[in-house]
C-alpha positions as CSV (number, residue, x, y, z in Angstrom):
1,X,39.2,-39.0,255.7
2,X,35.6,-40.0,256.0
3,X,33.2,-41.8,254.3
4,X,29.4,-42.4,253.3
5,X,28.3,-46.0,252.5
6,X,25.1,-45.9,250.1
7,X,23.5,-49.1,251.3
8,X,20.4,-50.6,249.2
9,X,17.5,-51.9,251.0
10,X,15.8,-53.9,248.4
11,X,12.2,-53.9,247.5
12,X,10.1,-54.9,250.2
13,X,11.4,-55.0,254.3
14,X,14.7,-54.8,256.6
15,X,15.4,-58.3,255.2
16,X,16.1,-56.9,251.9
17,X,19.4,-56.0,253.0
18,X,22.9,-57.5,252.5
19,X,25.1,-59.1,254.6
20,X,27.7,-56.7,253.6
21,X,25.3,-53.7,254.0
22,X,24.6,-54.7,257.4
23,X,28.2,-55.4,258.3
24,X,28.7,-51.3,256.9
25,X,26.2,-50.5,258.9
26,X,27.1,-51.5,262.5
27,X,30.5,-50.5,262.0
28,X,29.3,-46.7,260.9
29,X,29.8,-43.7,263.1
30,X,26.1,-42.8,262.3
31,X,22.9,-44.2,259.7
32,X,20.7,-42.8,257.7
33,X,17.5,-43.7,256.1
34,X,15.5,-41.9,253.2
35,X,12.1,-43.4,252.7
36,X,10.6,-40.9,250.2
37,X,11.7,-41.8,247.3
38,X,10.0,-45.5,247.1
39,X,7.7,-47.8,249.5
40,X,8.9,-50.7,251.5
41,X,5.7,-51.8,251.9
42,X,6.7,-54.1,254.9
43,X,9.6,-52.4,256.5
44,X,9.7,-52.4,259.9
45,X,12.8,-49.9,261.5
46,X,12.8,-50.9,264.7
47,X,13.6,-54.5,263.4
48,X,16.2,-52.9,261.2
49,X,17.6,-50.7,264.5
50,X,17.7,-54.3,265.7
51,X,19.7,-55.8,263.0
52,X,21.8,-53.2,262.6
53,X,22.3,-52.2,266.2
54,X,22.1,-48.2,265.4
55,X,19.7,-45.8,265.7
56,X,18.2,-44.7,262.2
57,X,17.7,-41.0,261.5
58,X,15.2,-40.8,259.3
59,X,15.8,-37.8,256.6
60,X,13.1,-36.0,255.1
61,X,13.0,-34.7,251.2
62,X,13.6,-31.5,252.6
63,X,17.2,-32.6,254.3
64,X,17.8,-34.1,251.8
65,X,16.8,-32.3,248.7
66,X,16.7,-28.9,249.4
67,X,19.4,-28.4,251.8
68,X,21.6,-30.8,249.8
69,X,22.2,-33.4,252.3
70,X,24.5,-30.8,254.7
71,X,23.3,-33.5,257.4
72,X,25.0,-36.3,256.5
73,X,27.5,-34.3,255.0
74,X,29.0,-33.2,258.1
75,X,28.8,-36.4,259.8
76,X,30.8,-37.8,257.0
77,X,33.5,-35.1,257.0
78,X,34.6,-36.6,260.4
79,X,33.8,-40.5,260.3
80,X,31.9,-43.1,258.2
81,X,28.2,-42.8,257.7
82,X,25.8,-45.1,255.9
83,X,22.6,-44.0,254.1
84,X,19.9,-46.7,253.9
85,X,18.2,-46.5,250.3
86,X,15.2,-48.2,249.2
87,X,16.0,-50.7,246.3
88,X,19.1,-50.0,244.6
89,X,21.3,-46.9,245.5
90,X,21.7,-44.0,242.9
91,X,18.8,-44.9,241.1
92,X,17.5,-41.8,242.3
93,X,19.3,-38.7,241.1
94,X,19.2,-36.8,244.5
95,X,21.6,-39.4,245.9
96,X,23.8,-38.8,242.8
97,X,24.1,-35.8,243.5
98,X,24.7,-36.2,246.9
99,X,27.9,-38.4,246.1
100,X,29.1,-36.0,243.8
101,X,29.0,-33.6,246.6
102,X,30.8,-35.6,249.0
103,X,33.5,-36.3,246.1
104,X,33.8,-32.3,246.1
105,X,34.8,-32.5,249.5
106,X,37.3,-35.1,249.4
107,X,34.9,-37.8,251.7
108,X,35.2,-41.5,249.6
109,X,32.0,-43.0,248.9
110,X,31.3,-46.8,248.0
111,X,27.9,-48.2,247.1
112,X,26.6,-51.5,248.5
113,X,23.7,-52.3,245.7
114,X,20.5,-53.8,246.5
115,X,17.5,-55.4,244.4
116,X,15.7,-52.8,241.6
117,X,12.7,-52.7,241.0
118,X,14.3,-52.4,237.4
119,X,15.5,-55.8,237.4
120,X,12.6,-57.4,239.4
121,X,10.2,-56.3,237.0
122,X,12.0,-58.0,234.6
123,X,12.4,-61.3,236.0
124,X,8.8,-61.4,237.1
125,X,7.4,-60.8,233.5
126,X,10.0,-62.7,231.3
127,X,10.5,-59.8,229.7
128,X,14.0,-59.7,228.0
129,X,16.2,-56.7,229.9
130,X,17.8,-55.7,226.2
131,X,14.8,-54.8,225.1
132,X,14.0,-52.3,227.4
133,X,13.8,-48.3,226.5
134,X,14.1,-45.0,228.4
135,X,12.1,-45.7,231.7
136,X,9.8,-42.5,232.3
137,X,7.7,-41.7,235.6
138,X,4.5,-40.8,235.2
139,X,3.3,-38.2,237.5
140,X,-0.1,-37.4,239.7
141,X,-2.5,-35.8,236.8
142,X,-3.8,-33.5,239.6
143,X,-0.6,-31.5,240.0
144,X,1.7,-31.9,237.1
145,X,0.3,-33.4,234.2
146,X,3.0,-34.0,231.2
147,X,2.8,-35.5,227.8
148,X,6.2,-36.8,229.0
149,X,5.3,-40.9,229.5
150,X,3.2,-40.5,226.5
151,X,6.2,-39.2,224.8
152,X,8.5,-41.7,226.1
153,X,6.2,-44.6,225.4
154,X,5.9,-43.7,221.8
155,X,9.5,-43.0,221.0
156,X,10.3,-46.2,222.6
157,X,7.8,-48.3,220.6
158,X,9.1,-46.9,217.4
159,X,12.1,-49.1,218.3
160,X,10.7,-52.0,219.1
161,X,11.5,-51.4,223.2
162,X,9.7,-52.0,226.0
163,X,8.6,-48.9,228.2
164,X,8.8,-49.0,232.1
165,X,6.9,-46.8,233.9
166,X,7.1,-45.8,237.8
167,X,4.1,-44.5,239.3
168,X,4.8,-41.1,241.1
169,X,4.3,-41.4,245.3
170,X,4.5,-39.2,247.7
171,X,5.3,-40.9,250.9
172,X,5.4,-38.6,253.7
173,X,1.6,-37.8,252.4
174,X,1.0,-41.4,251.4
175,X,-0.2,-41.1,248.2
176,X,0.5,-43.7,245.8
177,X,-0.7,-43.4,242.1
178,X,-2.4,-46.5,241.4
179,X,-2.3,-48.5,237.8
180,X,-6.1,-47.4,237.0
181,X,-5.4,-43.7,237.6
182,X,-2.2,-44.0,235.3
183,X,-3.9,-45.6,232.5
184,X,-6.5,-42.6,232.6
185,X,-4.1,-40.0,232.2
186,X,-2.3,-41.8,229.0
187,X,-5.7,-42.3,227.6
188,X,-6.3,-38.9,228.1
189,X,-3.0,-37.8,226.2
190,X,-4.1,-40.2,223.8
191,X,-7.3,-38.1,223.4
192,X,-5.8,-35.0,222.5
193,X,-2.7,-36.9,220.4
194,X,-4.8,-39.9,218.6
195,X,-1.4,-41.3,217.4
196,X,-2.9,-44.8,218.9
197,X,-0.1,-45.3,221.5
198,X,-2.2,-45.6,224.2
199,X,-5.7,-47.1,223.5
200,X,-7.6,-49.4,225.2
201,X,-6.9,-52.6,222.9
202,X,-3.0,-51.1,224.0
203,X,-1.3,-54.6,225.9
204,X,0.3,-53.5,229.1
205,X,1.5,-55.1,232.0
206,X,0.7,-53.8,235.1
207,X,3.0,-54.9,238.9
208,X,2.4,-54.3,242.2
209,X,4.8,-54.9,245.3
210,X,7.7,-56.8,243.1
211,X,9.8,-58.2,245.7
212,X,7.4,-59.1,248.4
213,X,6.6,-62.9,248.9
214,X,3.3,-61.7,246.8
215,X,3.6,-59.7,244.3
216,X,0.9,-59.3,241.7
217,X,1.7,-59.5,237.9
218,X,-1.3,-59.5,235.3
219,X,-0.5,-58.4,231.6
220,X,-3.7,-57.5,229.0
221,X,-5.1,-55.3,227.2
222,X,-5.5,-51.4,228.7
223,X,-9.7,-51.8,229.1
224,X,-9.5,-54.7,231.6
225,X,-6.7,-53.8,233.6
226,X,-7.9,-50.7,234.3
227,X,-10.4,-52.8,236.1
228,X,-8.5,-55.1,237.4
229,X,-7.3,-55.0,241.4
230,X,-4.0,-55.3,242.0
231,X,-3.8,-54.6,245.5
232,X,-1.7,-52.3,247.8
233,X,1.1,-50.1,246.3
234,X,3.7,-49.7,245.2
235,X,2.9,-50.1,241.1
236,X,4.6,-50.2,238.0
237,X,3.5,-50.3,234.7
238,X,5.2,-51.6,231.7
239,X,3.8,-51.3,227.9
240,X,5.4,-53.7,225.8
241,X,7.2,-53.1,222.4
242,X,7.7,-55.9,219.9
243,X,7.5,-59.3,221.7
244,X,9.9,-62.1,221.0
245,X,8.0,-65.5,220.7
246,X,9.8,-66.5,224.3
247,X,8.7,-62.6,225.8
248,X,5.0,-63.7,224.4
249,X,5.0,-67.2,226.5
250,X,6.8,-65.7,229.3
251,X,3.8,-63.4,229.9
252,X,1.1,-65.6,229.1
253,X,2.9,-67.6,232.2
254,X,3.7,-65.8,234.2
255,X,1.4,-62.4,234.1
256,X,-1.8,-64.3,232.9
257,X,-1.7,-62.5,229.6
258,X,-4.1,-63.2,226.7
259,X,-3.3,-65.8,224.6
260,X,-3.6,-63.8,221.1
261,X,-0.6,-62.1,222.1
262,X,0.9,-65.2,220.4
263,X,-0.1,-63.8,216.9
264,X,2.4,-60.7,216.8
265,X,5.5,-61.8,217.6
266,X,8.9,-61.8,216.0
C-alpha cells in the first residue's frame, strides 16, 4: 500500500520543519513541495534538499489544482511520498482534497503539522484564540473584488469575534497584497455599504512575516496604518471585535496599539 506524508513547513524557512517531518522525508520514495499557496519569505531549497537529502519537485497550481494532484498520486500508488506544505498542512483546501483523493484510492495518508499562521498571529498580538470568527481572505481588488471580507468582518463583530484576514498572493507572479491596498478596498465597500464596519477610526491590527526572527506587529486605528510600513510580505490583517481588558493590554504591548483602546473593554 502506499502512502503520502503531508509535511508542514512552518512560517518562515527550511528550519521551520520538524524533526519528525524530516525523518518522513528522507525515508520517502519521492518529495514534493507546493510553494503557491503562502510565502516562506526565507526559504532556501537547496538547504532543505540538504537537510533532507532528496531532491524536491517543485509542483505548480496547475499540477496541483487542475490536474488534481495525478503526480504525486501515482508516485504514491507504489511507495511513500511526502508533500512539503507551507505552515500547517490542510489548511488549504486543495490539499484536502488531495487526501480525500488518495483515501479514494486506498493510499493512507498521515499529516505531520507545522506552525499557522493562525496560531502565530495569535500569540503575537495577545489576542485570545476563542474569540476568534470565520477567517475570510481578501482578494486583489483588480481582479475579483467581493463584498465577502466586508461581509465576514461584520457578521463576525456582531458577535463580539475577532476577524482574521489573509491577504491574497500570487506567488509564481509575486504579487503580494499589501495591508494599505487591503484597507482601500474595505473602505471602499464601506463607501457603497455605510454600515460603519470599516472606517478609518476602525482599530485593526495589521502583521507581517509572523514567524520570522522579525516580524512586525502594529495595532491602530485604520487612517494610520494605512500609512504605516510594515515591510516585506507576507501580511495579515486582523480587525478586532470586543476586547477583553487582558486582549486590550496585550496589544497596547505588544502591537504598539493606542492607549484609548483601554476605554471599551469588557
Amino acid at each position: 500500500m502506499g502512502e503520502i506524508v503531508f509535511v508542514g513547513l512552518g512560517l518562515n524557512d527550511e528550519k521551520g520543519i520538524s524533526l519528525r517531518g524530516l525523518e518522513e522525508a528522507k525515508t520517502a520514495d519521492k518529495v514534493f513541495i507546493e510553494l503557491y499557496t503562502s510565502l516562506l519569505p526565507d526559504l532556501s531549497l537547496k538547504r532543505l534538499e540538504a537537510f533532507c537529502g532528496k531532491q524536491l519537485h517543485v509542483l505548480s497550481r496547475k499540477e496541483l489544482e487542475e490536474k488534481n494532484g495525478e503526480i504525486i498520486l501515482k508516485v504514491a500508488e507504489k511507495g511513500k511520498t511526502v508533500l512539503f506544505v507551507p505552515g500547517d498542512p490542510l489548511i488549504a483546501t486543495t490539499h484536502v482534497a488531495l487526501r480525500m483523493e488518495a483515501e479514494k484510492r486506498k493510499i493512507q495518508t498521515r499529516i505531520i503539522h507545522g506552525a499557522s499562521v493562525l496560531s502565530a498571529i495569535m500569540g503575537l498580538s495577545g489576542l485570545h484564540n476563542y474569540k476568534f470568527g470565520k477567517t475570510v481572505t481578501i482578494p486583489f481588488p483588480d481582479e475579483t473584488p467581493s463584498d465577502t471580507p466586508y461581509q465576514v468582518i461584520s457578521q463576525n463583530q456582531s458577535l463580539g469575534l475577532h476577524t482574521l484576514c489573509l491577504l491574497d498572493i500570487k506567488t509564481e507572479e509575486k504579487r503580494y497584497l499589501n495591508i494599505h491596498d487591503a484597507l482601500d478596498s474595505l473602505l471602499n465597500v464601506e463607501a457603497k455599504k455605510r454600515k460603519k464596519i470599516v472606517t478609518q477610526e476602525t482599530l485593526a491590527l495589521g502583521v507581517a512575516r509572523a514567524g520570522s526572527n522579525r516580524p512586525v506587529v502594529k495595532a491602530d486605528f485604520v487612517k494610520e496604518l494605512q500609512n504605516y510600513d510594515f515591510g516585506n510580505p507576507p501580511y495579515s490583517l486582523v480587525f478586532p471585535g470586543k476586547l477583553h481588558f487582558m486582549e486590550a493590554e496585550a496589544l497596547i504591548c505588544f502591537a504598539e496599539a493606542p492607549e484609548e483602546i483601554r476605554e471599551d473593554v469588557e
